[in-house]
C-alpha positions as CSV (number, residue, x, y, z in Angstrom):
1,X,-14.2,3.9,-15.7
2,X,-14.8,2.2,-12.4
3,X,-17.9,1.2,-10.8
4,X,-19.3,-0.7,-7.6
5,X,-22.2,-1.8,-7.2
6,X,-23.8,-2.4,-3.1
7,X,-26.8,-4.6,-2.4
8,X,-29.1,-4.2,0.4
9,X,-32.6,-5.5,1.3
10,X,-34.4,-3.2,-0.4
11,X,-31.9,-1.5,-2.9
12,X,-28.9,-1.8,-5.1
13,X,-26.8,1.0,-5.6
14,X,-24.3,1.5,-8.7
15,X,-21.4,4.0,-8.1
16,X,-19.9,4.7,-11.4
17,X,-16.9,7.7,-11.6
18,X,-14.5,8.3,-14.7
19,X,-15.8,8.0,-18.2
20,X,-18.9,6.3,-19.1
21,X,-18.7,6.0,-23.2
22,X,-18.6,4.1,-26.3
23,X,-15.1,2.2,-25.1
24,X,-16.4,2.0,-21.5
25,X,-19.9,0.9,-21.7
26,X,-19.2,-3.1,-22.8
27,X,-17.4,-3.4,-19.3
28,X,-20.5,-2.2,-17.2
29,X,-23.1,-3.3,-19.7
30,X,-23.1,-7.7,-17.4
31,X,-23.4,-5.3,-14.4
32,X,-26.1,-3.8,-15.3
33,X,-27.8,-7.0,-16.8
34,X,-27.5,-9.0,-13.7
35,X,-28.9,-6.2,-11.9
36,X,-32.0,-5.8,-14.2
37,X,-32.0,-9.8,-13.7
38,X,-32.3,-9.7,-10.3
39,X,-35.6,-7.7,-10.7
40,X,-34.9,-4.6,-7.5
41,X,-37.4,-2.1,-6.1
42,X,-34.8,0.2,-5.9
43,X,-31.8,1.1,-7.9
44,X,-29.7,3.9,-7.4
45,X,-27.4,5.1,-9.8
46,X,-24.5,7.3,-8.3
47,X,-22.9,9.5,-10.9
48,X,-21.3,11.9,-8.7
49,X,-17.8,10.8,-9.6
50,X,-19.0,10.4,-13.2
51,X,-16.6,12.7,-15.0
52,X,-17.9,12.1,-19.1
53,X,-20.9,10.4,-20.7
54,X,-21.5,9.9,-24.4
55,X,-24.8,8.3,-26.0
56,X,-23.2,4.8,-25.6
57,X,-23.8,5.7,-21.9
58,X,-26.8,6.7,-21.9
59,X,-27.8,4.2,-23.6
60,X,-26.7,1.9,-21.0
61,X,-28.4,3.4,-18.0
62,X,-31.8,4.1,-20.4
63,X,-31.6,0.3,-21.3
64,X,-31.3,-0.2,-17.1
65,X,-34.1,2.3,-16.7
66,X,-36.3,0.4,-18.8
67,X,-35.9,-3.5,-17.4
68,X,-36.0,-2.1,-13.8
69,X,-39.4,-0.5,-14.2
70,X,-40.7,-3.3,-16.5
71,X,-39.9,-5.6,-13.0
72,X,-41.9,-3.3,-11.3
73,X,-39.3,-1.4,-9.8
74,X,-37.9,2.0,-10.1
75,X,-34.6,3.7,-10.6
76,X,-32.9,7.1,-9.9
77,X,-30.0,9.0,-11.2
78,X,-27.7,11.3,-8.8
79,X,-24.8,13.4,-8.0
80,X,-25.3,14.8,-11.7
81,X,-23.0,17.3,-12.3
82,X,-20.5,19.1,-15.1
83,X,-20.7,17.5,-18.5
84,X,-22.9,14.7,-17.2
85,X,-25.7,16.8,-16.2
86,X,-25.4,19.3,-19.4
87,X,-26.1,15.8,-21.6
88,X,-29.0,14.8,-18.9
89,X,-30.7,18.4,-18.7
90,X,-30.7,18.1,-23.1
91,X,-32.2,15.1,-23.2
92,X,-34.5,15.8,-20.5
93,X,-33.4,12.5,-18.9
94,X,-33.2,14.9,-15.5
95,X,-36.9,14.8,-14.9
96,X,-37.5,11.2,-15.4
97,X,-34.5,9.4,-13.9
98,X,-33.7,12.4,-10.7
């Protein structure tokens, strides 16, 4: 997995490709803290080159989901497609987070 993350005045954008999963998610998981942290308006979470997700992974982007809307702020999920999107369209995590 690989990831970048972008900050601008009034979003910060999180570009993850490869595998997000149960051996991947501990790297991203101070990312995404320091992010929640930093209480945005706007996060974007790129998935486009996202490749494989497992519930460790969602977990991860639920988890920043949750802190960025407690901050008042709010986050989106896109480029969601293959495997990805079949785990996002079951859960139903399409319609809230796309």
């Amino acid at each position: 997995m690989q990831f970048t993350r972008t900050d601008t005045e009034d979003k910060t954008t999180l570009s993850i490709s490869g595998s997000l999963d149960a051996m991947t998610a501990p790297e991203i998981r101070p990312i995404v803290d320091e992010i929640a942290d930093a209480s945005p308006k706007s996060v974007e979470v790129d998935v486009s080159e996202l490749e494989l997700i497992d519930s460790s992974g969602v977990a991860v982007l639920v988890s920043l989901f949750k802190r960025v809307k407690a901050g008042g702020g709010s986050m989106r999920v896109t480029g969601l497609t293959g495997q990805p999107e079949s785990i996002f369209r079951l859960l139903r995590l399409d319609r809230l987070l796309s």
